[in-house]
C-alpha positions as CSV (number, residue, x, y, z in Angstrom):
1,X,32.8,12.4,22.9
2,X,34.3,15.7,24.1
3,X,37.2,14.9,26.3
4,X,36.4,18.0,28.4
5,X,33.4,16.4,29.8
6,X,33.7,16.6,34.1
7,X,35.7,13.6,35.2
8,X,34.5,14.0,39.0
9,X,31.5,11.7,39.1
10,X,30.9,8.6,38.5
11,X,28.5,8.1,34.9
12,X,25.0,7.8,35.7
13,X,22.5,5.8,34.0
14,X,19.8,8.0,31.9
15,X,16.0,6.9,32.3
16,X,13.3,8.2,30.3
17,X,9.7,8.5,31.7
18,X,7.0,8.3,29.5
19,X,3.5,9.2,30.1
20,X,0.9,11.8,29.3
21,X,-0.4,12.1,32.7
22,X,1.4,15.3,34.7
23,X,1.2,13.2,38.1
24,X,2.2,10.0,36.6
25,X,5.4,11.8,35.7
26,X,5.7,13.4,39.3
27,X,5.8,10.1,41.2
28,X,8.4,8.7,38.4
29,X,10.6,11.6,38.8
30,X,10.4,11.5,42.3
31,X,11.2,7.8,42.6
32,X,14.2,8.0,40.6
33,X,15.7,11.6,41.0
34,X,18.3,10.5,43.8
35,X,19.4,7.8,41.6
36,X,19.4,8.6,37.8
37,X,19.4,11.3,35.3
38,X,15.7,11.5,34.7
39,X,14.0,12.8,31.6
40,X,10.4,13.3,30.6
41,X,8.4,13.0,28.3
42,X,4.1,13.6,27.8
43,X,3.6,11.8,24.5
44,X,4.4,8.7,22.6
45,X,6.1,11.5,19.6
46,X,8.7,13.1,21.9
47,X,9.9,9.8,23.6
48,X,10.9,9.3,19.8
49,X,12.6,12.6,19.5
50,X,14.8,11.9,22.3
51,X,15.0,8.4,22.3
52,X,16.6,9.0,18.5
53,X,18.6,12.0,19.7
54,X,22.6,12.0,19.9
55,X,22.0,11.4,23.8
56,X,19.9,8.4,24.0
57,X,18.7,7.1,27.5
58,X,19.9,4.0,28.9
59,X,16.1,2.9,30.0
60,X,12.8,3.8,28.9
61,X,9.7,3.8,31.3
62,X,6.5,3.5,29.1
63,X,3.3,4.2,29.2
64,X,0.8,2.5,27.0
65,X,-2.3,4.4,26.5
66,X,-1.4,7.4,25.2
67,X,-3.4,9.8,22.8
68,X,-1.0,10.2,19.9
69,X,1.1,7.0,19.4
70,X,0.6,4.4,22.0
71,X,3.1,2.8,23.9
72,X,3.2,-0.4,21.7
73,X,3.9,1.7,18.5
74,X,6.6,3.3,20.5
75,X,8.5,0.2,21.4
76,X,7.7,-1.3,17.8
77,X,10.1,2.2,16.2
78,X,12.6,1.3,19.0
79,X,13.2,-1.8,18.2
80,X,13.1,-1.3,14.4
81,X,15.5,1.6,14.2
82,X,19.3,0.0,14.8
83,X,21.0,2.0,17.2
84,X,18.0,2.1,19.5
85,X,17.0,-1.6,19.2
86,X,18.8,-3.0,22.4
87,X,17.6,0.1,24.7
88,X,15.9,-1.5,27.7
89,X,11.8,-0.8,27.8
90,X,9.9,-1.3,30.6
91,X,5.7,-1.1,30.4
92,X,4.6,0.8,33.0
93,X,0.6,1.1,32.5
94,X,-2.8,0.4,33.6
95,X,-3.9,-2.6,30.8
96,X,-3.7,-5.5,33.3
97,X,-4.7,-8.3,31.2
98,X,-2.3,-11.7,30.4
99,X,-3.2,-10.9,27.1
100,X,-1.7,-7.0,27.6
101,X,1.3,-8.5,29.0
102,X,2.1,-11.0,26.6
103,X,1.6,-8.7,23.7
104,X,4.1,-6.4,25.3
105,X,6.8,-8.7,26.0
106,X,6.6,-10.2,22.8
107,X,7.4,-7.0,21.4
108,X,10.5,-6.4,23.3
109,X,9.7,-5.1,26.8
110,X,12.2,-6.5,29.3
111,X,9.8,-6.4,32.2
112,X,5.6,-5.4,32.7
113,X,4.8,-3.5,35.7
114,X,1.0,-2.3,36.1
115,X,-0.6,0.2,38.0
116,X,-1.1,1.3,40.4
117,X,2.0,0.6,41.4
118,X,3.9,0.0,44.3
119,X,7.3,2.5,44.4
120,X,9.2,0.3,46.4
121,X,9.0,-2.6,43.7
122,X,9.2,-0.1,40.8
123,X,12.3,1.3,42.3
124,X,13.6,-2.7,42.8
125,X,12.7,-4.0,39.3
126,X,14.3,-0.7,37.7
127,X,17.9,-0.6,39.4
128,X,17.6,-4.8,38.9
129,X,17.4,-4.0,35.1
130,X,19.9,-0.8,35.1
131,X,22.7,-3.3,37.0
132,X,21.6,-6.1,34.3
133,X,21.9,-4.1,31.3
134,X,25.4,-2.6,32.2
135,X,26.7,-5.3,33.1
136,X,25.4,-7.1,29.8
137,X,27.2,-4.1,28.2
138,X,30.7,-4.6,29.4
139,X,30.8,-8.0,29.0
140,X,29.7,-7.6,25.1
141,X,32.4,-4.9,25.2
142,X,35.0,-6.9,27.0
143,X,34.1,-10.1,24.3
144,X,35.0,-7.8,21.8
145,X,38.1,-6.5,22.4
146,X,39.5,-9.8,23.8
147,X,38.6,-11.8,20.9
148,X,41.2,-10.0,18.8
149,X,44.0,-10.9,21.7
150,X,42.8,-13.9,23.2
151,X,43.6,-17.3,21.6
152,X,39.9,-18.9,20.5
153,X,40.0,-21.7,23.0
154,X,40.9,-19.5,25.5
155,X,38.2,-17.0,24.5
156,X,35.7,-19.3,24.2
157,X,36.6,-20.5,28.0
158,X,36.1,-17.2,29.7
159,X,33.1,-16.3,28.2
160,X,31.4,-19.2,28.0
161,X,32.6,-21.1,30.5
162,X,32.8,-21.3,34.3
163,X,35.2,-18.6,33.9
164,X,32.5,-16.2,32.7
165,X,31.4,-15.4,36.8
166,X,34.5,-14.1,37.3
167,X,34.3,-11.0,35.4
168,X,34.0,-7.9,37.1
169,X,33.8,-4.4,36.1
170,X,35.0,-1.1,37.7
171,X,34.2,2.2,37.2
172,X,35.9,5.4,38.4
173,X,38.1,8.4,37.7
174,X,41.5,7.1,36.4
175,X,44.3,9.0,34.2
176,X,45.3,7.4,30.7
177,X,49.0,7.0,29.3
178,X,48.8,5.9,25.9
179,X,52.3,5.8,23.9
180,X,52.5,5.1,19.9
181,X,55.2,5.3,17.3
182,X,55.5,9.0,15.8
183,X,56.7,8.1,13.1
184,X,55.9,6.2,9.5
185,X,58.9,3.5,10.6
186,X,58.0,0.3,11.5
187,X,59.4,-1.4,14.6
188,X,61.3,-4.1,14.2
189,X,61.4,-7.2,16.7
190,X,64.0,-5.8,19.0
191,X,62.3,-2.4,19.3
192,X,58.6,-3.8,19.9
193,X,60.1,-5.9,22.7
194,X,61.8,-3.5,24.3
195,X,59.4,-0.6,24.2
196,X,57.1,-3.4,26.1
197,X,59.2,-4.4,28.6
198,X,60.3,-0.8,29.2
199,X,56.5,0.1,29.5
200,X,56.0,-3.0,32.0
201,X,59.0,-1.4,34.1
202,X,58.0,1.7,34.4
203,X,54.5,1.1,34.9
204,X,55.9,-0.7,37.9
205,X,57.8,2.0,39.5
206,X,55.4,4.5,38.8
207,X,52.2,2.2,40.5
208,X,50.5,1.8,36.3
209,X,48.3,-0.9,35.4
210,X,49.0,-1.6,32.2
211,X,46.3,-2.7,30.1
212,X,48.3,-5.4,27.8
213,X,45.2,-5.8,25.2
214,X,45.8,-2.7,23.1
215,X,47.1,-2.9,19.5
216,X,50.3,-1.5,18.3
217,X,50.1,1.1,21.2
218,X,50.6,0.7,25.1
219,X,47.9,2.3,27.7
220,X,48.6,2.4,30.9
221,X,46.2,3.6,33.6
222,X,46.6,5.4,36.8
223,X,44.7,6.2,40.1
224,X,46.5,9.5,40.4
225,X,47.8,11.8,37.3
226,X,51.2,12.8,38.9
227,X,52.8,9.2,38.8
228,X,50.9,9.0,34.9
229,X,52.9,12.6,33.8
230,X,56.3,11.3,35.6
231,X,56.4,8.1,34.1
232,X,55.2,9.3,30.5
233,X,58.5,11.6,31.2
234,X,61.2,8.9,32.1
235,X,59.4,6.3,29.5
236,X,60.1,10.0,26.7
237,X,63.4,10.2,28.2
238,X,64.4,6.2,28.1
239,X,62.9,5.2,24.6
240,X,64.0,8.2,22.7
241,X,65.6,6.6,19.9
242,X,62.2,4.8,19.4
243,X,60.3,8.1,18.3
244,X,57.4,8.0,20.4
245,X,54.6,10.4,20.9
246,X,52.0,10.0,23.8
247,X,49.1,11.2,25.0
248,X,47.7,11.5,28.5
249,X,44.3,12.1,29.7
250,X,41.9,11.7,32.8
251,X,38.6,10.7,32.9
252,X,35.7,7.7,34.3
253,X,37.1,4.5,33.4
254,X,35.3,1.4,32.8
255,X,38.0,-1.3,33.7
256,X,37.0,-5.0,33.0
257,X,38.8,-7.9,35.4
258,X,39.2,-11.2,34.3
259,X,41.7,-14.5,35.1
260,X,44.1,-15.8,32.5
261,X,45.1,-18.7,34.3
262,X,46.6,-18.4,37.3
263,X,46.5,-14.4,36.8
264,X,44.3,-11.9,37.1
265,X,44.1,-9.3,34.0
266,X,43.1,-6.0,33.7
267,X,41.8,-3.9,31.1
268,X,40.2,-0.6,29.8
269,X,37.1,-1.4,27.9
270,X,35.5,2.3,27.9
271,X,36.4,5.4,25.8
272,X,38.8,6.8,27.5
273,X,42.1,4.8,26.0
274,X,40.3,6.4,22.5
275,X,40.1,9.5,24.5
276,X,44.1,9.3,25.1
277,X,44.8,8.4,21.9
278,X,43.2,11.2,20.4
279,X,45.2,13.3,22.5
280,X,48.4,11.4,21.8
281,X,47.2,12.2,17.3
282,X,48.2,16.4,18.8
283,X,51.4,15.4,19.8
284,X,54.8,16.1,18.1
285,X,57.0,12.5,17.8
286,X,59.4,12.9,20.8
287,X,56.4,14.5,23.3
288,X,53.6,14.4,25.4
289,X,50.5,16.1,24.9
290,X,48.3,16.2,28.4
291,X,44.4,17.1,27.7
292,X,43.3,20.3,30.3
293,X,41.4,17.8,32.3
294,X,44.7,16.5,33.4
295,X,46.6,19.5,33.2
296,X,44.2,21.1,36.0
297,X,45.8,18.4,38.2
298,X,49.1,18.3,37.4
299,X,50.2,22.0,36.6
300,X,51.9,22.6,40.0
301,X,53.8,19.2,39.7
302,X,54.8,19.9,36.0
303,X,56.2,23.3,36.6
304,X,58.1,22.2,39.9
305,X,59.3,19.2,38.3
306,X,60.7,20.4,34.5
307,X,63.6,21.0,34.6
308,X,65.2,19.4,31.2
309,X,61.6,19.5,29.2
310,X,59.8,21.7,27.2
311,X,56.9,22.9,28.1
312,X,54.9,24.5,25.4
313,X,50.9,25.8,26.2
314,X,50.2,25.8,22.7
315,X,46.7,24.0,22.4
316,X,44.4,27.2,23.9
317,X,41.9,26.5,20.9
318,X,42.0,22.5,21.4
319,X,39.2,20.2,23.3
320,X,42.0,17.5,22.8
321,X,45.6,19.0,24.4
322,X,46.6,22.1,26.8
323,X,50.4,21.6,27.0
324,X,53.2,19.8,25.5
325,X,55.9,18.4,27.3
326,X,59.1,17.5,25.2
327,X,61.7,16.3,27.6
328,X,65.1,16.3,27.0
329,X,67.2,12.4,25.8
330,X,68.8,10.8,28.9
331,X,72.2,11.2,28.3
332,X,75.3,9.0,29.9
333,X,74.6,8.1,33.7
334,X,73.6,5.0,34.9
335,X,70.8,2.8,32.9
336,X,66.9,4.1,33.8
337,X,65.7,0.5,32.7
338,X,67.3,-3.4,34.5
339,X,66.6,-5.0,31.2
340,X,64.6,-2.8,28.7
341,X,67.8,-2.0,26.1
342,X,66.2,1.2,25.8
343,X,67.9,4.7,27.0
344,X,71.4,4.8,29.1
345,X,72.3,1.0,29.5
């Protein structure tokens, strides 16, 4: 995924309309306009083409009787070809029959609608499915990534379990910190544990949620990129003798809530901490590299707010980075961190 993809709106679900009637497609397109990306297509051969395409849709609204490949044959490919096999189908056609039905279901379909229809329940059976299948996304998601951190019992708990209702999801614009060793070393006990705690600090002081399910890296998330910049600065500044280089990038987050005990957990369970990361790869050890995205937001701040760092515009050819801030080693003064050991303590 390009990282310089808008960041402004809110993702929105892709639905492909299938039929080889021109009026058929009219009424679809008009139903769902306001509410999804819609795409069309006349024939059972150029679902497939963009059904198989980098940019797959998220649902498919299919016809049945169609002159070239008919709507069954169409669902049989989807299914059969991997990366397309858990797309959502719904039959939208004139065969009315139980027998019609059945056949169609058993091949996959997740819901049979005939016609003619009624707009008002297609439009209700279609965001029921779109909200279904999302959410049945981010939970798979979410299982995933917490399986690796979560102990098996407690795993097992939360997703199978009472616990499991709990879950929610959010999605909206957010700006990504993501901090790694720059160098081969690897840190020892004292050095892990500080560089969390000073992470936990900061995050604190700066208003960061930091998402504590990330391997050998932190991320920590933000609702505005100013605070994300300043505390990527001071967390530079404090953990210098660490060798760290970071990465910071804004985009639509997917965040996934859950309880752990008594507490409420947050994490990131879209691409944007991969997005960050990819950012952070640009970076020299000792600095920050911010993608343009958040650069566009922050330029003001960073240039009335440098003094002490060096600010290089080096990445003009780069999806990934604009600007690389290098800011200078706290020296003497008092300690930037309570109880991190890191920095001036």
């Amino acid at each position: 995924m390009n990282p310089s993809a808008s960041t402004s709106e809110v993702k929105v679900p892709r639905i492909l309309v299938v039929d080889d009637m021109p009026d058929n497609l009219f009424l679809m397109n008009g139903l769902f306009e306001d509410r999804y990306e819609v795409v069309q297509a006349p024939s059972g051969q150029e679902a497939l083409k963009i059904v198989m395409s980098a940019n797959p849709p998220d649902m498919v609204l299919l016809d049945i009787m169609m002159p070239d490949m008919d709507g069954y044959e169409v669902l049989r490919r989807i299914r059969q070809h991997t990366p397309t096999a858990n797309i959502p189908v719904i039959f939208l056609t004139a065969l009315a029959t139980q027998q019609d039905e059945r056949l169609g279901m058993d091949l996959g379909a997740v819901d049979y609608l005939t016609k003619p229809v009624d707009p008002e329940m297609v439009v209700q059976r279609v965001e029921a499915h779109v909200r279904a299948t999302a959410h049945a996304r981010r939970i798979e998601l979410l299982s995933e990534k917490l399986a690796r951190h979560l102990a098996p019992e407690d795993w097992q708990a939360l997703f199978h379990g009472a616990e499991l209702e709990a879950i929610g999801f959010e999605q909206k614009v957010h700006t990504v910190l993501f901090a790694e060793a720059g160098d081969l070393r690897v840190w020892n006990d004292r050095e892990r544990d500080s560089f969390t705690a000073e992470v936990e600090w900061l995050a604190t002081r700066h208003n960061g949620r930091v998402d504590r399910y990330i391997d050998g890296a932190a991320a920590v998330f933000f609702d505005q990129p100013g605070p994300c910049v300043r505390m990527a600065m001071d967390l530079q500044r404090s953990a210098n003798e660490l060798h760290l280089r970071m990465g910071i990038h804004t985009g639509i987050c997917d965040i996934g809530t859950f309880r752990s005990g008594r507490e409420v957990r947050y994490t990131l369970i879209g691409p944007e901490t991969g997005l960050a990361a990819q950012v952070a790869a640009t970076a020299a050890t000792g600095s920050i590299a911010v993608s343009p995205e958040t650069y566009a937001l922050v330029k003001d701040e960073v240039q009335a707010d440098s003094a002490g760092c060096l600010v290089m515009e080096e990445f003009h050819d780069s999806d990934l980075a604009q600007v690389c801030l290098t800011p200078a080693p706290a020296q003497g003064g008092p300690a930037l961190s309570t109880f991190a050991g890191l920095g001036r303590l």
